[in-house]
N, C-alpha and C positions, 0 to 999 in steps of 0.2 A: 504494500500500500504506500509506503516511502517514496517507491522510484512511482509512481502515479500523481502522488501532489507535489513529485518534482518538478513538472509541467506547469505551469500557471492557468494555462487554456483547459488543460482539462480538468485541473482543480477548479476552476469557475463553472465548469459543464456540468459538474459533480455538484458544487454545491449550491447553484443557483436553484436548485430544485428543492427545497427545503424552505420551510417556512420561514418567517423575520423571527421570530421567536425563538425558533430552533439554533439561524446563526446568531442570535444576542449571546446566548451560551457558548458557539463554537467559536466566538474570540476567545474566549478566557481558554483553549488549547495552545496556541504558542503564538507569539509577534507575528511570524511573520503568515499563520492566519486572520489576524487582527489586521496587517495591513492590506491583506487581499482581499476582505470581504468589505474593508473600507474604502477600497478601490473605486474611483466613480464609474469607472468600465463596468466594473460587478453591480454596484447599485443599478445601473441601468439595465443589465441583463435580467437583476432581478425583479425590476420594477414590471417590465415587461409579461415576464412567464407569472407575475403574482396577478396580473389584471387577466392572460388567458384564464385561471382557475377560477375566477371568479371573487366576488364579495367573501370577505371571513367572514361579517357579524354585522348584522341589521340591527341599528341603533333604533330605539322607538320609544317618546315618551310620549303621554297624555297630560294635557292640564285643564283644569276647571273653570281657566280665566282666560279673556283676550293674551295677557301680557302674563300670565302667570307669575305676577304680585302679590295675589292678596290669598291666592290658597299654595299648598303643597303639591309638587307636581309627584305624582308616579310614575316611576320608569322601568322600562323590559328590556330584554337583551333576547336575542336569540343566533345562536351560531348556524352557519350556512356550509363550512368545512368538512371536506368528508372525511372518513375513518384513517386515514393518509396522516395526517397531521394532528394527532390527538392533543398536542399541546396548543392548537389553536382555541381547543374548547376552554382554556382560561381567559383569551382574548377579552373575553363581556366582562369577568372580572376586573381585571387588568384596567379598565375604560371605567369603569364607575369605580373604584379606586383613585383612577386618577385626578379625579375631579378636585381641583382646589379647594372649591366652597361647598357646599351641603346645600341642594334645593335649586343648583344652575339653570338654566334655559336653555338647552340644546340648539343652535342655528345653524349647526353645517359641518360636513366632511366631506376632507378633501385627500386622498391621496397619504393617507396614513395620519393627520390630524384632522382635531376635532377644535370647533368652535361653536364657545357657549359664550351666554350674558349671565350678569348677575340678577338675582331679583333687587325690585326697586320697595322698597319697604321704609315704615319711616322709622326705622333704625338705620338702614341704606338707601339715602336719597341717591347719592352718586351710581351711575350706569359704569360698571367695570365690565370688558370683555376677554376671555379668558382661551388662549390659543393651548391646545396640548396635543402632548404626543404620548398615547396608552402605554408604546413598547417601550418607552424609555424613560417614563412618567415622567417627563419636562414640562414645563408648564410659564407663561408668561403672560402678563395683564397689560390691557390696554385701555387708557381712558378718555374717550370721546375729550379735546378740546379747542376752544375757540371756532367751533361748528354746531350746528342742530342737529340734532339726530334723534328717530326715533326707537319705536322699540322690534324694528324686524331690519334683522341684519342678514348677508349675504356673505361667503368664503369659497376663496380659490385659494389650493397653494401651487404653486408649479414646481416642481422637483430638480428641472433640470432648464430652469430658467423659461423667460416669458420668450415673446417675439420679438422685443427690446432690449432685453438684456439675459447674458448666457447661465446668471448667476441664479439659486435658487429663490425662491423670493414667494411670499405670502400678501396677499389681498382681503383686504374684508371693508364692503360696500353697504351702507347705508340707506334704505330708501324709504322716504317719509313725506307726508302730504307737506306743501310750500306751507309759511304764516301767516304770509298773505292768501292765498291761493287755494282753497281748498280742493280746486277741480284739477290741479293737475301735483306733479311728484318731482323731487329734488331727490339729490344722489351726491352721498360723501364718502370720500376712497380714502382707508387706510393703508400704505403700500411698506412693506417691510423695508424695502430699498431707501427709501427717504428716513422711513420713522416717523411718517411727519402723518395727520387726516387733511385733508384739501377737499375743499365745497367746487364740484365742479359748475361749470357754467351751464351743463346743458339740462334741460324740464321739459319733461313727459308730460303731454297733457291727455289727461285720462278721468274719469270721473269715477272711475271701478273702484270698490274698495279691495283689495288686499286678501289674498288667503296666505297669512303670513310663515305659514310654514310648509308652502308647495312653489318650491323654486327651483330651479339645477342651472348649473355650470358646466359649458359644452362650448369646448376651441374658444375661450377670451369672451365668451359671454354669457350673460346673465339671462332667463326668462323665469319671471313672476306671474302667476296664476292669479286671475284675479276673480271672484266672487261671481262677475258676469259672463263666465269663459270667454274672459279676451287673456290675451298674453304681451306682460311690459319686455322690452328685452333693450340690453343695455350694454354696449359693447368697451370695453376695460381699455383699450388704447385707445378707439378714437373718441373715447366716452361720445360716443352720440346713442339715442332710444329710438323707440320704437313704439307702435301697438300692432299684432298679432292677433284677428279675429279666429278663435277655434275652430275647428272643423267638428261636424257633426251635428244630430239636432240637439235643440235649445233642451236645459233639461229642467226639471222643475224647481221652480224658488226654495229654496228654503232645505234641499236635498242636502245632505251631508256626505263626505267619504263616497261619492259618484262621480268624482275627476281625478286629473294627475298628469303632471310631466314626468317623462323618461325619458332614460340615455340607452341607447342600443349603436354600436360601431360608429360614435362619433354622432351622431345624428338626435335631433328634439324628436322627441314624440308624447305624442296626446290619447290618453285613453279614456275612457269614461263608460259609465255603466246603465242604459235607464230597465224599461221595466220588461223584457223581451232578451234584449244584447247585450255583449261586451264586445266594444269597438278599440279598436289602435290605431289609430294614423302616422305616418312618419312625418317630417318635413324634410324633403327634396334638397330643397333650393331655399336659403331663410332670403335671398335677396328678392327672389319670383314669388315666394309664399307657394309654393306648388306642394299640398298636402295629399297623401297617396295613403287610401285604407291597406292597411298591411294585415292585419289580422280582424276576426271578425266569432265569437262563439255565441251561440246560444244559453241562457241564463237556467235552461230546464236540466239540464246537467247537473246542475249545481246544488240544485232541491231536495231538502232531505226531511226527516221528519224523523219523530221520536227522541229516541231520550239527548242527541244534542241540542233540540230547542228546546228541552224540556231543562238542561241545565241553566244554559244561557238564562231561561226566564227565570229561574230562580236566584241569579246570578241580578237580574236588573234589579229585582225586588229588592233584595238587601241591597244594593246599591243606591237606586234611586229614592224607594220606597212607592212607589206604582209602577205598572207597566209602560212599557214607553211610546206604546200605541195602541191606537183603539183597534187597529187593523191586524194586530201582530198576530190573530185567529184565524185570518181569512184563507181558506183553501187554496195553496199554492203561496203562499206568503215565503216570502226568500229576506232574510236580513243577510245583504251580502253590503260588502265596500269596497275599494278600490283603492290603495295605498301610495303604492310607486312600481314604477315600470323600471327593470333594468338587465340589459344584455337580455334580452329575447323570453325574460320570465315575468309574470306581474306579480306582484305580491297584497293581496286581499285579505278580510277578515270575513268569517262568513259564521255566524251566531255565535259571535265573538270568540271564535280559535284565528289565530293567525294560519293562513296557507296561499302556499304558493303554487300557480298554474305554469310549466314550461312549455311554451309554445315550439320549443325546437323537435323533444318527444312525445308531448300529451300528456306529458305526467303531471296530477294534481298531489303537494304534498301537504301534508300538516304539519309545523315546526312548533315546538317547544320552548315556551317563554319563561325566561327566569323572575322570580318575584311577581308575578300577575299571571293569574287563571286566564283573563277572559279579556279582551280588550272591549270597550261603550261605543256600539254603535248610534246612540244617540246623545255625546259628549258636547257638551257649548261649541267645543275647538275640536278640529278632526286631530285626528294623532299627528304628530311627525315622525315621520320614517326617513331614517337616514343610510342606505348603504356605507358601508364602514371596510376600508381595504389592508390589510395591516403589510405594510411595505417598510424596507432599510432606506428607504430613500429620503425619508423624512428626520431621520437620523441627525442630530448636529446641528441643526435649524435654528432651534429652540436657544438663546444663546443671552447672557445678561446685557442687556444696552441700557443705560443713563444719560438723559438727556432733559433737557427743561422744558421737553413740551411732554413729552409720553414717561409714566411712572411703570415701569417693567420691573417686573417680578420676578425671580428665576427662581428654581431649587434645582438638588445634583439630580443625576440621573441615580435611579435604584438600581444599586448592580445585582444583575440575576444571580440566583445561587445557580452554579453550576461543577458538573460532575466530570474531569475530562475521561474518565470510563467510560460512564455513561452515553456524551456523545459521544465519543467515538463509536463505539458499540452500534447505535442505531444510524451514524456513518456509513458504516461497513457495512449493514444491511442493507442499503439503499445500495453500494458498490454494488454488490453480488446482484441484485435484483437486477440491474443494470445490465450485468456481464461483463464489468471493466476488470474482477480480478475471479479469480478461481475460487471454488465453494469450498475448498478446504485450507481457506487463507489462512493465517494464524491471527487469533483474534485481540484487539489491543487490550492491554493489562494497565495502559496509564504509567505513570514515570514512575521508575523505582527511587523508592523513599530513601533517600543518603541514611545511613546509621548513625543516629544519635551519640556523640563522645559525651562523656560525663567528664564538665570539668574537674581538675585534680586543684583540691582546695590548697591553697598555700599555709605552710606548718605557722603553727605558733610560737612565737618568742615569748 
């Protein structure tokens, strides 16, 4: 196995396949694995084959309020990694651990961080927003100043730099009704590269309100969902907007958890649910608006009856304390909802289980929520669902800066406890699986322990 990671190329072939988590530990093996995996050649290889496998862990809270102020938000986690990487099933841990403050406000991930707000309470009038990174629990605050801003914020990070510059660098964008202006929207960029928030000059005029937490980030721009299915979009270099009329028919006022942006191969897409269909559309062309139905299912598939409605409703009752509709009896009644769309799978709640439909093979699954039974299909605010990617490329980012506009936070990174047996050992198994070395390799034993000398006490006079 020596003469094999004497190679650099195919020590990179070798261990780009292995989760972020798994190489956090396989630095603490020797230097000069430490500087290979911190290699930006390797970060990009591995950023790469992490995004083919798909999402680690679908981020999801619920809250009781517009702004999630004045009550306690409840939050879930559920992992999406298949039996390959059993150490990503700590991920959701790892992420609600990390969190700074107790009670945050989830606004966005990007690329292996995660960005929240604080709540605004009147023990904390100040809005703090709070960048982190789960794999390395780094963490840094950012304080809105000499700008307006409200309380639904936007994040990109770019790993391997923007279209402007090669360096890696984080955004997080602002979007809140004008003070004069109530019919149309203003937009303030936090850019990592400066340090600095800056009120751009350019204003959407829009009269929609907001569905503050159905947004995505796709190639340098923003699109915001807004209440009346139109779409704001907001492009990060030439800061100019936009409005995007949805595709599809009008759905009914007052529907909840029956829309949603998604990212699939670089491309916006729009789904929505009403009383018959589940519709997808892609967007072609964001210059031409050219929207192309891509996918298209029936809602009777989905219909089920007995004892899961029969929990759910018992589930509303201690919740709400009534039932949350007069209709919820009616023959053929379906409480389904529509979350977020991403790489070719949507992800729904359907009599409050979370599951996912893949439209690549047909398969409908049910996934397993940590801390919450049941997600509210009849919640004031729909959830926010966040895709969550756990990547080394975020690695290093997170860094202390001091300056007299912005109050940055830092703590160290928490070093993983790690085993060099251990990984080596499931190393080596990935080798053989491979075919890079022979099945009767000899298996590593970890460095042998120098013998302890017992110092010889010096005699007494």
């Amino acid at each position: 196995m020596e003469a094999i990671f004497s190679n650099d190329d195919l020590a990179m072939e070798i261990l780009s396949r292995f989760s972020a988590l798994q190489l956090s530990r396989f630095k603490c093996v020797s230097k000069r694995w430490k500087n290979l995996i911190s290699d930006p050649s390797f970060l990009r290889l591995h950023h790469q084959r992490s995004q083919l496998r798909g999402i680690t862990t679908l981020l999801i809270q619920q809250r009781t309020d517009i702004t999630g102020d004045r009550l306690s938000c409840r939050m879930s986690f559920f992992t999406t990694c298949g039996s390959f990487f059993e150490d990503d099933r700590r991920v959701p841990i790892m992420i609600r651990d990390s969190f700074p403050a107790s009670g945050v406000v989830i606004m966005g991930s990007s690329n292996g961080l995660v960005c929240c707000r604080s709540r605004q309470t009147l023990e904390q009038r100040m809005l703090v927003i709070f960048i982190c990174n789960p794999i390395t629990r780094e963490w840094i605050s950012l304080r809105p100043t000499n700008c307006h801003v409200g309380h639904i914020f936007a994040f990109a990070f770019y790993p391997f730099g923007s279209s402007s510059n090669k360096a890696s660098c984080f955004k997080v964008v602002s979007i809140q009704r004008q003070k004069y202006d109530q019919n149309s929207y203003s937009f303030v960029i936090y850019s990592s590269e400066t340090g600095k928030w800056k009120t751009s000059m350019e204003v959407c005029h829009c009269k929609d309100d907001l569905n503050e937490n159905k947004y995505i980030h796709i190639k340098g721009r923003f699109y915001w969902l807004t209440k009346k299915q139109r779409i704001i979009t907001f492009d990060l270099e030439e800061e100019l907007s936009g409005v995007i009329i949805a595709p599809g028919p009008m759905l009914r006022y007052g529907v909840r958890n029956s829309d949603c942006l998604g990212d699939s191969d670089g491309y916006l897409h729009y789904a929505c649910v009403d009383e018959s269909d589940l519709r997808v559309w892609m967007l072609k062309d964001c210059h031409k608006l050219d929207w192309v139905l891509k996918h298209q299912l029936n809602l009777d598939q989905f219909r089920v009856e007995g004892q899961v409605m029969t929990d759910y409703l018992q589930f509303s009752i201690r919740r709400v304390g009534c039932l949350p509709k007069d209709d919820i009896f009616a023959p053929g009644y379906l409480a389904l909802g529509i979350l977020t769309f991403y790489d070719e799978v949507i992800y729904m709640m359907r009599w409050g289980r979370l599951e996912s439909y893949n439209f690549r093979n047909g398969v409908l699954k049910r996934h397993h929520m940590l801390h919450a039974p049941f997600l509210d299909h009849y919640n004031y605010v729909p959830a926010t669902v966040l895709p969550y990617l756990a990547t080394l490329a975020a690695n290093g980012v997170l860094k202390v800066k001091q300056n007299s506009i912005d109050d940055l936070i830092s703590v160290p990174a928490t070093v993983l406890p790690c085993s060099a047996t251990s990984a080596m050992s499931g190393l080596l198994g990935l080798i053989r699986s491979c075919g890079f070395v022979a099945s009767n390799s000899s298996s590593y034993q970890g460095r042998r322990k120098r013998k302890r000398i017992k110092p010889v006490s010096s005699p007494h006079f």
